[in-house]
TIZAVEX-142758 format. One line per 4 residues: for each residue x, y, z of N, C-alpha, C, O. Coordinates in steps of 0.05 Angstrom, whole numbers, padded with zeros to 5 digits. Atoms other than C-alpha are relative to their C-alpha. Layout:
// TIZAVEX-142758
X Y Z X Y Z X Y Z X Y Z | ...;
END
This chain:
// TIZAVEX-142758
-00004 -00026 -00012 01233 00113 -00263 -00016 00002 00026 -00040 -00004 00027 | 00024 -00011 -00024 01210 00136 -00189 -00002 00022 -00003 00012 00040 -00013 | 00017 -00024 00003 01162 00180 -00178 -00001 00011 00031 00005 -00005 00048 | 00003 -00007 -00025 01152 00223 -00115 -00035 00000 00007 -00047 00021 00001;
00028 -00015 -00004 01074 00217 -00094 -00012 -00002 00024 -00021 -00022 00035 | 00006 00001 -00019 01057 00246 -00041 -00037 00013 -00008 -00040 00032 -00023 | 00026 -00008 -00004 00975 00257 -00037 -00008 00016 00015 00001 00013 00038 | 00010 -00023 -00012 00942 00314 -00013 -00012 00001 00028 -00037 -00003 00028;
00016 -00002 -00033 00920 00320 00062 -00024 00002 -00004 -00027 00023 -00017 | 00033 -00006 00006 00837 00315 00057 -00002 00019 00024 -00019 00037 00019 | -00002 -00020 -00032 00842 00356 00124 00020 00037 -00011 00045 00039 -00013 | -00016 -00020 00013 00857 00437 00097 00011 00010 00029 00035 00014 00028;
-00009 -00007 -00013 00864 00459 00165 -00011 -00012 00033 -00022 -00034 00037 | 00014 00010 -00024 00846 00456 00242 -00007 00016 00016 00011 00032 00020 | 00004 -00021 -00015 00804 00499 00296 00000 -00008 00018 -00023 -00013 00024 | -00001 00014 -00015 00827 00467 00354 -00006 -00032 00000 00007 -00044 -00018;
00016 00030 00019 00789 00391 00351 -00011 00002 -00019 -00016 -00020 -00030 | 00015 00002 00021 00753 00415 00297 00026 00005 -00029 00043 00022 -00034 | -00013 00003 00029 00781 00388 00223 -00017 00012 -00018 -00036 -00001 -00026 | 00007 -00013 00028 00765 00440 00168 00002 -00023 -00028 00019 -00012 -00041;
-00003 00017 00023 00765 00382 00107 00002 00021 -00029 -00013 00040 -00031 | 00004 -00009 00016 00781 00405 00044 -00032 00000 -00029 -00041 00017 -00045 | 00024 00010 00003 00718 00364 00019 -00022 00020 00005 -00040 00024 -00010 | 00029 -00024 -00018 00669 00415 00058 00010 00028 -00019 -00005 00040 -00034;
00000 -00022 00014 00706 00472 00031 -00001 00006 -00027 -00003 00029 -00035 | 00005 -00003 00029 00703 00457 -00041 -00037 -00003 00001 -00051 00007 -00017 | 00026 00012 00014 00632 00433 -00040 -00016 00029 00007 -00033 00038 -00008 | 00012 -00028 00002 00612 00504 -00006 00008 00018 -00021 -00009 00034 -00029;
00001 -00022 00027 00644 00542 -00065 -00009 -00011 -00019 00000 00002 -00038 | 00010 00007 00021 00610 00505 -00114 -00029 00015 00008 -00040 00030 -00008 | 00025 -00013 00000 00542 00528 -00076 -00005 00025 -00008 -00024 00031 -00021 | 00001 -00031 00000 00558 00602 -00072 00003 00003 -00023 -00018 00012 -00032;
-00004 -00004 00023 00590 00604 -00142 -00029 -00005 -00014 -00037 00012 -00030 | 00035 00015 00012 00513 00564 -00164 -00017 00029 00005 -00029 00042 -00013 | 00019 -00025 -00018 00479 00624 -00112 00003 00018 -00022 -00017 00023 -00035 | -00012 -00032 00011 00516 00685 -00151 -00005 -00001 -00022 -00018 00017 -00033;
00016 00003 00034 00504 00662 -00221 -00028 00000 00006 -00042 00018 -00004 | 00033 -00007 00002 00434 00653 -00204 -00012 00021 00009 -00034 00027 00000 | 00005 -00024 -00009 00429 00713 -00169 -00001 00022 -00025 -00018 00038 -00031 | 00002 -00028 00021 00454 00757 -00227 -00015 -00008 -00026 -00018 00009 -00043;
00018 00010 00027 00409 00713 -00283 -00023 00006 00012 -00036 00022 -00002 | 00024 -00008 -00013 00350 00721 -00235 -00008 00028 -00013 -00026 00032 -00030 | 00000 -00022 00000 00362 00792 -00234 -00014 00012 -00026 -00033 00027 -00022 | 00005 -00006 00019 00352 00802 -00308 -00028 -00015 -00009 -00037 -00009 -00031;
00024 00012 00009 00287 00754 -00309 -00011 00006 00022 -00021 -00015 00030 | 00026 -00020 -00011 00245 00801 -00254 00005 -00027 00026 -00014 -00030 00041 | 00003 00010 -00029 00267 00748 -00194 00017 00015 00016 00039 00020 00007 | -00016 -00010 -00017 00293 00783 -00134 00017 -00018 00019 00009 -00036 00033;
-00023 00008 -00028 00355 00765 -00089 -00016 -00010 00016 -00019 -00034 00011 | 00012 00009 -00028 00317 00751 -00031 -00011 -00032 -00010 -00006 -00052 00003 | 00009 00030 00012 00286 00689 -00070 00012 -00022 00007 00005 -00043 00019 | -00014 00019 00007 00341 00660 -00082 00019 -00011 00020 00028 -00034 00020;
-00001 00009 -00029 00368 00665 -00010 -00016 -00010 00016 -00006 -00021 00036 | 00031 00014 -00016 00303 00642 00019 00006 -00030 -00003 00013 -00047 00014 | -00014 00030 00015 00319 00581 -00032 00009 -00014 00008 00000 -00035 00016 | -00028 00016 -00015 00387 00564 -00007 -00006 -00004 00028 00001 -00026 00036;
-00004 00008 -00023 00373 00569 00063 -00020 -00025 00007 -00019 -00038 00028 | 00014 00024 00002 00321 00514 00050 00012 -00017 -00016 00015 -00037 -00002 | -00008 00017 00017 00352 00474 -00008 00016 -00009 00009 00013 -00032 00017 | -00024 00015 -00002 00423 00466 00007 -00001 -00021 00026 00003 -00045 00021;
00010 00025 -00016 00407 00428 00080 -00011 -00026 -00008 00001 -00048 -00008 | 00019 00026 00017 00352 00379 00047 00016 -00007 -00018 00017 -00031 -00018 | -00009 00009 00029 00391 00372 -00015 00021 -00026 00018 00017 -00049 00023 | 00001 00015 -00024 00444 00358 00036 -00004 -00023 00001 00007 -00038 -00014;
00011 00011 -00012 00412 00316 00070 -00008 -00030 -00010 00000 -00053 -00005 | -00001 00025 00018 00381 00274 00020 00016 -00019 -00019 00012 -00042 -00027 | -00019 00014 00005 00435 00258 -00009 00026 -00018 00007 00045 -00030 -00002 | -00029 00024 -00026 00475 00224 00050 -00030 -00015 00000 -00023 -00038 -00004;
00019 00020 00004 00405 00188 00047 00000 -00017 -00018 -00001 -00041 -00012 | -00001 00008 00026 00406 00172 -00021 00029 -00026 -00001 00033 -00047 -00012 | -00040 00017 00003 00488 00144 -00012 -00006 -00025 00030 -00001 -00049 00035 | 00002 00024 -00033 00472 00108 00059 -00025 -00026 -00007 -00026 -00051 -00003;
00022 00027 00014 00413 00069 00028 00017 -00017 -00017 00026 -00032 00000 | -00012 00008 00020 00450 00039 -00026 00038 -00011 00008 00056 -00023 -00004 | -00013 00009 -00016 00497 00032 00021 00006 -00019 00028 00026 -00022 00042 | 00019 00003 -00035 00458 -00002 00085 00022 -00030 -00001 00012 -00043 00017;
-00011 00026 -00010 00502 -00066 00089 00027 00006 00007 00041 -00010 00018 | -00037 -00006 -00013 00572 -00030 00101 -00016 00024 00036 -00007 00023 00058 | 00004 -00022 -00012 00535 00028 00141 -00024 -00010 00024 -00029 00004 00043 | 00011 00009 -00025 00488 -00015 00187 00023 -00017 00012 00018 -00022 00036;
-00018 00004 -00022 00548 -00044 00214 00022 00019 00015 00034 00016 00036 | -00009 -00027 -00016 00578 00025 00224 -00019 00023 00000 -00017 00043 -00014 | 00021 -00031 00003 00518 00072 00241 00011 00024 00007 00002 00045 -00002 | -00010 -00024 -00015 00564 00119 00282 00019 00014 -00032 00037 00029 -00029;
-00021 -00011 00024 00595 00134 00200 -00022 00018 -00009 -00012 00036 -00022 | 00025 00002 00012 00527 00153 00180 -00002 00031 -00003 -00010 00043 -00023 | -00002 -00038 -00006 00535 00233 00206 00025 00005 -00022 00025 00025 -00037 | -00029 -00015 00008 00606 00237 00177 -00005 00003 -00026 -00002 -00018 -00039;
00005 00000 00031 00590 00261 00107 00024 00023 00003 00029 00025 -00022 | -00032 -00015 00008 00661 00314 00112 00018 -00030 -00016 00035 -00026 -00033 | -00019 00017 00012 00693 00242 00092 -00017 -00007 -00033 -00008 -00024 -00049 | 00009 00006 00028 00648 00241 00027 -00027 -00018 00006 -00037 -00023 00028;
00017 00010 -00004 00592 00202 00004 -00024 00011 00006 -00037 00005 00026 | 00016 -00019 00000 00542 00253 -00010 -00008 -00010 -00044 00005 -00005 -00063 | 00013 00013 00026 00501 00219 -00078 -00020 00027 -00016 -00042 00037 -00009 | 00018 -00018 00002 00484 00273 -00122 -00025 00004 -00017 -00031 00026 -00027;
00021 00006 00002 00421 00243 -00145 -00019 00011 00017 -00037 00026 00012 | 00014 -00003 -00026 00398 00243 -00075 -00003 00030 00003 -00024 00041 00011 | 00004 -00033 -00003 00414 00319 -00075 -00017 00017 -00017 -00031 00036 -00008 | 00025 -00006 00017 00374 00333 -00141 -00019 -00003 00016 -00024 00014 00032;
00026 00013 -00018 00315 00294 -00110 -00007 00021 00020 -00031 00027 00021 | 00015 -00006 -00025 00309 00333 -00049 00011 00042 -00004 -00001 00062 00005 | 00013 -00026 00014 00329 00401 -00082 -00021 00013 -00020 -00030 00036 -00016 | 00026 00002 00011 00276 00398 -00132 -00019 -00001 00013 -00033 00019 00015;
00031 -00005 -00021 00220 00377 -00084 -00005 00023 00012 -00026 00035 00010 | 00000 -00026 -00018 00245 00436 -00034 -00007 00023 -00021 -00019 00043 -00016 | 00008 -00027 00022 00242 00479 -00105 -00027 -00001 -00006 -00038 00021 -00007 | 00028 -00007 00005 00169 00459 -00121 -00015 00013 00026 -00024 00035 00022;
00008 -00002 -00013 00144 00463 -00059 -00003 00038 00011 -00023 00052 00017 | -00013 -00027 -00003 00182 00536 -00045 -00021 00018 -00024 -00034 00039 -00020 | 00009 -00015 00027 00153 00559 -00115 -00029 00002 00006 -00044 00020 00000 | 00034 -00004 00003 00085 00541 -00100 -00010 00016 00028 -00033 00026 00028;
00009 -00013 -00030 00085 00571 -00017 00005 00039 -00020 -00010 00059 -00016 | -00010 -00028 00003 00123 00639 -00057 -00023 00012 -00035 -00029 00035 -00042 | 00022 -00010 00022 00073 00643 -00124 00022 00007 -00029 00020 00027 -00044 | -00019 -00001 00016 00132 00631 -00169 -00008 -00012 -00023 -00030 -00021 -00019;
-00001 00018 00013 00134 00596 -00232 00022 -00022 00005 00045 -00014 00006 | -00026 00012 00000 00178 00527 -00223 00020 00010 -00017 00043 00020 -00015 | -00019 -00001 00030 00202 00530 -00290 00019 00015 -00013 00039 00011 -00027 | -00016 -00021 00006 00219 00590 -00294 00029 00003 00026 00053 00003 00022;
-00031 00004 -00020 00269 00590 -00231 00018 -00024 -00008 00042 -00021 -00002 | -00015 00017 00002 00293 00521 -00255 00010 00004 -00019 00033 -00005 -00018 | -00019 -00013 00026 00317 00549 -00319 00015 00002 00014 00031 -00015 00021 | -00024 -00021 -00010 00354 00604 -00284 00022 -00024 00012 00045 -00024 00006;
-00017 00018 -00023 00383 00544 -00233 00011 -00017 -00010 00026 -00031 00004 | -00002 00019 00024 00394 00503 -00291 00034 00002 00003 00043 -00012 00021 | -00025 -00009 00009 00471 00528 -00309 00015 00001 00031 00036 -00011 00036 | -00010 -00003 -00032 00483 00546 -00228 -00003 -00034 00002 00017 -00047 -00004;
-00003 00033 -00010 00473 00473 -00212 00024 -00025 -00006 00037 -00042 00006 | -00020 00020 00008 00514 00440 -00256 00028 00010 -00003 00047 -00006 -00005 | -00027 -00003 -00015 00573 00488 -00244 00009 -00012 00015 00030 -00025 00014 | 00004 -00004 -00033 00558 00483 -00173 00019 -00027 00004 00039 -00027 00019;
-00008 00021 -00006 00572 00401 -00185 00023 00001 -00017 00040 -00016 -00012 | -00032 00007 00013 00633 00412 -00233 00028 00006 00022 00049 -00007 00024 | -00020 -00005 -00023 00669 00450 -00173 -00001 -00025 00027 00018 -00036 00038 | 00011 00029 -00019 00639 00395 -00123 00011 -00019 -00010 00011 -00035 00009;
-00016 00032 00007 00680 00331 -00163 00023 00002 00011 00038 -00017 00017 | -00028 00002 -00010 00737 00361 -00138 00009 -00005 00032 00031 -00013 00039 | 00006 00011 -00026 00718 00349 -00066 00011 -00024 -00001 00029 -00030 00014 | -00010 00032 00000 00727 00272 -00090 00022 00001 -00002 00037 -00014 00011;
-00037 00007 00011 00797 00287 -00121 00013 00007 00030 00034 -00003 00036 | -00022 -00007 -00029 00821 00317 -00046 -00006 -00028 00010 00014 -00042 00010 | 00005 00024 -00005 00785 00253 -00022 00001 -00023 -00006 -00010 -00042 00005 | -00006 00019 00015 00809 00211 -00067 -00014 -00030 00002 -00007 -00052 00009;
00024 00014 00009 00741 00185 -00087 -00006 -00002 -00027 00005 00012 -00044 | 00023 -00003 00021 00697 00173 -00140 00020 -00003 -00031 00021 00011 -00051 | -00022 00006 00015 00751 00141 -00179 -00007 -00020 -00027 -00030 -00021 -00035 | 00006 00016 00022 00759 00091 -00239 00020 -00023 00003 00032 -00031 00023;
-00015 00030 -00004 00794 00030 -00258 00029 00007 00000 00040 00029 00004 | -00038 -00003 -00010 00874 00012 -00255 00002 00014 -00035 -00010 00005 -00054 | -00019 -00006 00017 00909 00050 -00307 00027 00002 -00008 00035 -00018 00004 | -00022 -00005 -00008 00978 00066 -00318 00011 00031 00000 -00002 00050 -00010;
00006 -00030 -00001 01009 00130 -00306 00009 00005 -00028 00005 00028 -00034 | -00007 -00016 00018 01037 00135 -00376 -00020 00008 -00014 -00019 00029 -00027 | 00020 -00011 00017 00965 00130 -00406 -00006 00022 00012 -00011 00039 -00006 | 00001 -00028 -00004 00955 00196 -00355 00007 00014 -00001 -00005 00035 00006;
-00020 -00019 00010 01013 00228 -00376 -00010 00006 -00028 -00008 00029 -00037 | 00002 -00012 00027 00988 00224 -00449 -00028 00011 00000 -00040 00014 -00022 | 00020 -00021 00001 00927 00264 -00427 00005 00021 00019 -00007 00031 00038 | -00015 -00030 -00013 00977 00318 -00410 -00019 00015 00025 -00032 00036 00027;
00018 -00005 -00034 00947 00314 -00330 00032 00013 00012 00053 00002 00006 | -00022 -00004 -00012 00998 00358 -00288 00000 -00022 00019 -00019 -00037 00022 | -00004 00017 -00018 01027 00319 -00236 -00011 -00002 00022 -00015 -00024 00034 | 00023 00002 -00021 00985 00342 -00182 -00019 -00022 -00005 -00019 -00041 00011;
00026 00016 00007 00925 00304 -00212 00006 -00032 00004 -00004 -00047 00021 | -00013 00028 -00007 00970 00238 -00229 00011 -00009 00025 00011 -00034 00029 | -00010 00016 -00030 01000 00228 -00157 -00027 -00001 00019 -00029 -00016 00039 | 00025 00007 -00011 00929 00235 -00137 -00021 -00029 00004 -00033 -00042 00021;
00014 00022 00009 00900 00186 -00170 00011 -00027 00003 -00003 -00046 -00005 | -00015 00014 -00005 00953 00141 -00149 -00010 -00020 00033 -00004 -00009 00054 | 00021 00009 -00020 00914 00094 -00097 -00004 -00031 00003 -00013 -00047 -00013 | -00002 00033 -00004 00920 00028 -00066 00020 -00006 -00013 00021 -00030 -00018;
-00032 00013 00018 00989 00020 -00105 -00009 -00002 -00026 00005 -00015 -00041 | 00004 -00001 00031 00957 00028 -00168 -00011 00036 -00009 -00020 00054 00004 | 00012 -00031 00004 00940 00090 -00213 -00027 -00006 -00016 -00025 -00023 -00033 | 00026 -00010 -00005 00862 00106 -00220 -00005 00015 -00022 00005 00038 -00025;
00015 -00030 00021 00822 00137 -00285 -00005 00023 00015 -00010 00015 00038 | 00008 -00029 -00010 00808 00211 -00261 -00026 00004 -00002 -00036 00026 -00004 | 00034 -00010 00008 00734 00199 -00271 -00014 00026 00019 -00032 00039 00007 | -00001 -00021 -00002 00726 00253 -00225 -00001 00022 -00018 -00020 00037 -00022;
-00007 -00025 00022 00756 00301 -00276 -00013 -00008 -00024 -00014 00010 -00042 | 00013 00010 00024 00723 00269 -00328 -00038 00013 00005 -00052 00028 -00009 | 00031 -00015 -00014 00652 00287 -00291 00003 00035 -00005 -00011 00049 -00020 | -00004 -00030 -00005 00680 00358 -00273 -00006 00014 -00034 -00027 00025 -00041;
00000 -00003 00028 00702 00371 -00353 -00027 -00006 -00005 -00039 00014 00003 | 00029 00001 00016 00631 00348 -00382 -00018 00016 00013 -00037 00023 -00001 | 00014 -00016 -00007 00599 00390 -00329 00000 00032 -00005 -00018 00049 -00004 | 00000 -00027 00010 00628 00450 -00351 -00008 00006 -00022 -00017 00028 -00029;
00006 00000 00038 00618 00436 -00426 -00029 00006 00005 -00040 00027 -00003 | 00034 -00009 -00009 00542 00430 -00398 -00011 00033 00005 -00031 00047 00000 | 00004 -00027 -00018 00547 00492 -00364 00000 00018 -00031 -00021 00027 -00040 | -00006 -00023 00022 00573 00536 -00429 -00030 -00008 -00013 -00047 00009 -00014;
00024 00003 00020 00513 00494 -00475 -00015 00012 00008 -00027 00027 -00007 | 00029 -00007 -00017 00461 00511 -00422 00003 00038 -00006 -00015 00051 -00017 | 00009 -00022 00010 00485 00582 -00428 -00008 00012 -00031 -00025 00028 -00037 | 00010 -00008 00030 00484 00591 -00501 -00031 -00004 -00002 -00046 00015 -00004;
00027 00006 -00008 00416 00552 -00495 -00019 00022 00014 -00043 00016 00012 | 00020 -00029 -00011 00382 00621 -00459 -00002 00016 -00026 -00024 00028 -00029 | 00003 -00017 00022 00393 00657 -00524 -00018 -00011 -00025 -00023 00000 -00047 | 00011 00005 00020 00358 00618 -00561 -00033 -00006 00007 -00041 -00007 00030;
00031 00007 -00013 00273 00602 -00567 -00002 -00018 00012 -00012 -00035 -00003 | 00007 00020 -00015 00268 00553 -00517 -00029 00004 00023 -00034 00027 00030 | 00026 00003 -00013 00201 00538 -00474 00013 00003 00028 00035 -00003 00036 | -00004 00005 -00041 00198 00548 -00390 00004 -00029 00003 -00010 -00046 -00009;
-00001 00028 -00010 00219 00486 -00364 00032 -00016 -00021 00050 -00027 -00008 | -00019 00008 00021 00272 00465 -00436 00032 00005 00021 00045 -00016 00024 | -00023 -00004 -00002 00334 00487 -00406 00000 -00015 00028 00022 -00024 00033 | 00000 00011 -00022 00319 00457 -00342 00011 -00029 -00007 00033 -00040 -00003;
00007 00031 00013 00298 00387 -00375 00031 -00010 -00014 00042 -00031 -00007 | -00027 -00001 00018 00370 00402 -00431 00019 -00011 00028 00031 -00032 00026 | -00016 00006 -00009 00407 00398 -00372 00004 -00019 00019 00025 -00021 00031 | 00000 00023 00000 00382 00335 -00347 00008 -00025 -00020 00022 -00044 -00017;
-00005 00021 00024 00382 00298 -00409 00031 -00001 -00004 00042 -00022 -00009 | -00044 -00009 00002 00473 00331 -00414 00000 -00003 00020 00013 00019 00020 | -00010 00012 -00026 00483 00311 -00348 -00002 -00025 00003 00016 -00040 00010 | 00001 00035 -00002 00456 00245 -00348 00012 -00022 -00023 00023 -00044 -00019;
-00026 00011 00030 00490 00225 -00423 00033 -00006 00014 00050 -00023 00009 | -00037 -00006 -00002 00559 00240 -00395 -00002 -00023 00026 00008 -00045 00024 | 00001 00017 -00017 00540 00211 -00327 -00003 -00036 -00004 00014 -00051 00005 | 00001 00018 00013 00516 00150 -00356 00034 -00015 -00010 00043 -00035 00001;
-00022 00012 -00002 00585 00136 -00384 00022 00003 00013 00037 -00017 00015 | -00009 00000 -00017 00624 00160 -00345 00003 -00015 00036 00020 -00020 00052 | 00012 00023 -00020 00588 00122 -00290 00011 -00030 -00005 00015 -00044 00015 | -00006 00026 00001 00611 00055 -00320 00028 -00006 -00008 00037 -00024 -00022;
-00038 -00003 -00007 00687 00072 -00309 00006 -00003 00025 00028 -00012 00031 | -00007 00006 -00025 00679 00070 -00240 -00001 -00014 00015 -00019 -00029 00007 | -00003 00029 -00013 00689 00018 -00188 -00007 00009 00028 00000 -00008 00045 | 00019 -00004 -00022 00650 00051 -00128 -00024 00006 -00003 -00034 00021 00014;
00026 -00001 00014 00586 00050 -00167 -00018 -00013 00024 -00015 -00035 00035 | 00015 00016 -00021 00529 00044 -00115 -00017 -00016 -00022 -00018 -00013 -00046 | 00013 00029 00016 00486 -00020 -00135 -00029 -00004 -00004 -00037 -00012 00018 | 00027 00007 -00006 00412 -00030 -00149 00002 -00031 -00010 00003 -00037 -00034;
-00004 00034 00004 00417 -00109 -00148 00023 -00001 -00016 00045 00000 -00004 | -00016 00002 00025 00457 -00113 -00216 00000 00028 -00010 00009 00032 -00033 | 00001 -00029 00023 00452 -00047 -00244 00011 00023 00014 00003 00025 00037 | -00018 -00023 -00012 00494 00013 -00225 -00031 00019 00006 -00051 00019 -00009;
00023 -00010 -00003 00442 00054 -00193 -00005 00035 -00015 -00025 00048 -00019 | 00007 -00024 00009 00465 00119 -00223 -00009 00006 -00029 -00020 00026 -00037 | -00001 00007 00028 00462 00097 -00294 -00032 -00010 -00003 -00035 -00013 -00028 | 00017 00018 -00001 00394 00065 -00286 -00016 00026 00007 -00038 00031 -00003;
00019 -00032 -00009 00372 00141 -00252 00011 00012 -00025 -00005 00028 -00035 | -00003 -00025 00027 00409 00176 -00319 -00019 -00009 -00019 -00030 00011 -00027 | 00010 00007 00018 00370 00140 -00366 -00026 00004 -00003 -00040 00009 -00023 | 00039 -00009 -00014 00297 00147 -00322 00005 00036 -00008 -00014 00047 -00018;
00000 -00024 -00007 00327 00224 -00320 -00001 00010 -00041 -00011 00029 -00052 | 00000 -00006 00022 00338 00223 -00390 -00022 -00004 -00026 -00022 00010 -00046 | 00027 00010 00013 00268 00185 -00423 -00019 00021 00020 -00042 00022 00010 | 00018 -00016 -00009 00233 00234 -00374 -00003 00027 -00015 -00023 00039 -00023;
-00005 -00031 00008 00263 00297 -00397 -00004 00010 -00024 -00007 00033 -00031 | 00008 00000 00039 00253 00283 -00473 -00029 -00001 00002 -00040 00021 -00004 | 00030 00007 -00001 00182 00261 -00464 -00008 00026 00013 -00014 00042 -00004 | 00011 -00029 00004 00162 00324 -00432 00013 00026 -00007 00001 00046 00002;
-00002 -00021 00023 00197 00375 -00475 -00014 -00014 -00023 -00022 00004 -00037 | 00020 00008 00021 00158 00337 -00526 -00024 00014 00003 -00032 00034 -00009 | 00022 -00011 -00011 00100 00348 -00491 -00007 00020 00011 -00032 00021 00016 | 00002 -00023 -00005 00107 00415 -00467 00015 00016 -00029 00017 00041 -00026;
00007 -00018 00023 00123 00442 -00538 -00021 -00002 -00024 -00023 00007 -00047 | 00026 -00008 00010 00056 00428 -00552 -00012 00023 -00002 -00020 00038 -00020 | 00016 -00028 -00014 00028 00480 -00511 00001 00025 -00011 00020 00038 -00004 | -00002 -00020 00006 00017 00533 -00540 00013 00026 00021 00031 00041 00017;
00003 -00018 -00021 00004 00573 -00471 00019 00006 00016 00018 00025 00032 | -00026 00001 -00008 00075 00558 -00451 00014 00029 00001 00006 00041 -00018 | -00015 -00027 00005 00117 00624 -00445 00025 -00015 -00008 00029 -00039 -00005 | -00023 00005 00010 00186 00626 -00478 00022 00009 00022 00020 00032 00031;
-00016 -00011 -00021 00242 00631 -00428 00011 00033 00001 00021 00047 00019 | -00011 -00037 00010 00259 00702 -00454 -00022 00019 00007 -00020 00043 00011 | 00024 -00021 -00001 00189 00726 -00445 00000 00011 00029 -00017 00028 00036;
END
């Protein structure tokens, strides 16, 4: 049987020379949607708005930032022979390791200039984040990135994918796991646990830590479906950060439900 597949323009529109990407515009509604949930959870744990705009206008840059660092390192043998690619992060290639890393630092740092508790904002940011990145995979699907191995389309027909998704994934003359959507899906599943997870006794810092340890599980396998895996020598580099992200995050919820002196996220 033929199929018609035509793939999606990565380009949504144009302002003269300037190309609007669809890439840029998904990855900004994942922030705002992150902003507005944290805004109205703030609200109800005594942080004000203004915080959390202060936040973003520092975080999202660095995060940003570090994360076309994070992807260009791990990248330096395609990207020192094209440095002039190095700016273009609208074509992808934004590692969101690298973006943890350098939103976290910008969050301690922020917390300790503003007289905050971390823990307590990283809760709240906890659930906003990992939305933030379930709307953000789909950036890859317009870019038709962050893909998986050859499949066929009937095995993605029998995971009743509309057709949009399957002519997507359709690439280099072969069809592509959706690991994308596979990321997206476990991030939302994250997202619902994390909220249930507020209603319950958990410590400052737990829900933060929970949603390292469920992000990096899924990442982890999901990570070793795909075939643009950046490299640390032999070892997929993201898989090798879930597992550091995941023996970290156990070990101190261990160790911080010692403490007595701890507050309960509810308090």
């Amino acid at each position: 049987m033929l199929y018609s597949i035509q793939p999606f323009d990565p380009v949504a529109f144009k302002l003269g020379p300037i190309s609007v990407r669809w890439y840029g515009i998904i990855i900004v509604t994942g922030i705002l949607v992150a902003y507005f949930l944290a805004v109205r959870e703030g609200k109800k744990r005594g942080i004000r708005e203004e915080i959390f705009t202060d936040l973003l206008i520092w975080a999202v840059p660095i995060a940003i930032l570090c994360a076309r660092i994070y992807y260009v390192i791990f990248q330096w043998d395609y990207y020192s022979r094209y440095p002039e690619q190095i700016v273009q992060i609208w074509r992808g290639g934004l590692a969101i390791h690298g973006a943890l890393i350098g939103a976290v630092a910008t969050a301690v740092v922020f917390c300790r200039k503003r007289n905050i508790p971390f823990f307590k904002l990283a809760d709240i940011a906890a659930p906003s984040l990992v939305i933030g990145q379930a709307i953000g995979r789909w950036g890859n699907f317009m870019n038709q990135e962050a893909y998986g191995g050859v499949v066929t389309r009937d095995f993605l027909e029998r995971l009743h994918l509309p057709d949009f998704i399957i002519n997507q994934m359709y690439i280099g003359g072969q069809y592509r796991h959706p690991t994308f959507l596979y990321e997206s899906s476990w991030d939302f599943f994250v997202f619902l646990l994390l909220i249930l997870l507020r209603r319950m006794r958990v410590k400052q810092g737990e829900i933060f830590f929970t949603y390292l340890i469920l992000y990096s599980a899924g990442r982890f396998f999901i990570e070793g479906m795909r075939t643009d895996s950046l490299m640390f020598f032999d070892i997929r580099a993201a898989q090798l950060m879930s597992v550091a992200l995941i023996v970290i995050s156990a070990v101190l919820i261990i160790v911080r439900r010692r403490k007595k002196e701890i507050p309960l996220y509810s308090d």
